[in-house]
PAGU-508095 format. One record per residue (C-alpha): x, y, z; chain. Coordinates in nm, 2 decimals. Each point is the difference from the previous one (the first is absolute). Last residue first. Example, Ala and Ser with C-alpha at 12.3 -4.5 7.8 and 13.67 -1.06 7.14 Angstrom:
<rs>
(r (1.37, -0.11, 0.71), A),
(r (-0.14, -0.34, 0.07), A),
</rs>
This chain:
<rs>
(r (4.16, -2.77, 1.93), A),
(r (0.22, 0.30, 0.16), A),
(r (-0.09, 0.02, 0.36), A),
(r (-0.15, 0.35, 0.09), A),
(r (0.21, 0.26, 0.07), A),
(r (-0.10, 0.25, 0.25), A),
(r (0.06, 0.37, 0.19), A),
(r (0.34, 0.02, -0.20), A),
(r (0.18, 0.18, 0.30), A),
(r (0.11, -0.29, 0.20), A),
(r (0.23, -0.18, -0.26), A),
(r (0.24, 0.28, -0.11), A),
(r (-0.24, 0.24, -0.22), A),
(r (0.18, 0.14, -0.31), A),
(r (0.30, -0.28, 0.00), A),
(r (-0.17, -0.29, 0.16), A),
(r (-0.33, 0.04, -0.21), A),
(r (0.25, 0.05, -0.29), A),
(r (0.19, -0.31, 0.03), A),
(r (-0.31, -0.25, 0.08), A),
(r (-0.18, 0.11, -0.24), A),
(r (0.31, -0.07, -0.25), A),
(r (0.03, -0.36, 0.11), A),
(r (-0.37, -0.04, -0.05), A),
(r (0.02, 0.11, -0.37), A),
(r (0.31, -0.19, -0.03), A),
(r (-0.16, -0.31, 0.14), A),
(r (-0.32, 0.07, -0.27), A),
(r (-0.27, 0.26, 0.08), A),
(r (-0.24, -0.02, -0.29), A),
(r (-0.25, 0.24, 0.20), A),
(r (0.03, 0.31, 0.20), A),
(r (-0.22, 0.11, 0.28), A),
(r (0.07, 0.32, 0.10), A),
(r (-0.17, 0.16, 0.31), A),
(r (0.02, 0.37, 0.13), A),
(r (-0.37, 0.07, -0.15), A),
(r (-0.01, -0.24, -0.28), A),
(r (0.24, -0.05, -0.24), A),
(r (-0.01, -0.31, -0.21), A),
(r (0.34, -0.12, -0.16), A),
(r (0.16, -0.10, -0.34), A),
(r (0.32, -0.14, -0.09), A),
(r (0.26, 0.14, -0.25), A),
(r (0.23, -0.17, 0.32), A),
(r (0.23, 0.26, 0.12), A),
(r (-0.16, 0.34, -0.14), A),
(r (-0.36, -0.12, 0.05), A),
(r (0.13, -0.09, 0.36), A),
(r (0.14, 0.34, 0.04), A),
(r (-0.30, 0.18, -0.09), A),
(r (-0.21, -0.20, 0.22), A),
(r (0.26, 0.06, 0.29), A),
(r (-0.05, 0.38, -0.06), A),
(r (-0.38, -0.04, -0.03), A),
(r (-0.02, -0.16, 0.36), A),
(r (0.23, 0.24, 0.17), A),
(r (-0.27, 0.31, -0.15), A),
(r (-0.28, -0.22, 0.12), A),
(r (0.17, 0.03, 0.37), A),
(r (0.15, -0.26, 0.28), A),
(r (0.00, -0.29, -0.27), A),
(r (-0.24, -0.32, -0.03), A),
(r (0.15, -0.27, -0.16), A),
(r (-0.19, -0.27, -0.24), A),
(r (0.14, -0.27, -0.20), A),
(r (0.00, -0.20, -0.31), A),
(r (0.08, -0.35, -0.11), A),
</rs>
């Protein structure tokens, strides 16, 4: 599965790609203020969910597409 978020700034964007590759040893895309980051398993999802409500509560992540 993989997903795609789209964060307030690039610079929130790299920081969350950072700490995904951290977490998982998984790999993203950066483009602009969106990640898209691929392999995402229930513990991968689980920890999405975690840090978007942690850094950006669940109105200030501008969007997170449905993780397929």
């Amino acid at each position: 599965m993989k997903a795609k978020l789209k964060f307030p700034t690039i610079k929130d964007a790299e920081k969350f790609a950072i700490q995904w590759s951290r977490k998982t040893g998984g790999g993203t895309g950066v483009s602009s203020s969106e990640v898209t980051v691929y392999n995402v398993d229930s513990k991968g999802k689980k920890f999405i969910e975690d840090y978007v409500e942690k850094n950006f509560g669940k109105l200030k992540l501008k969007k997170v597409n449905k993780i397929t």
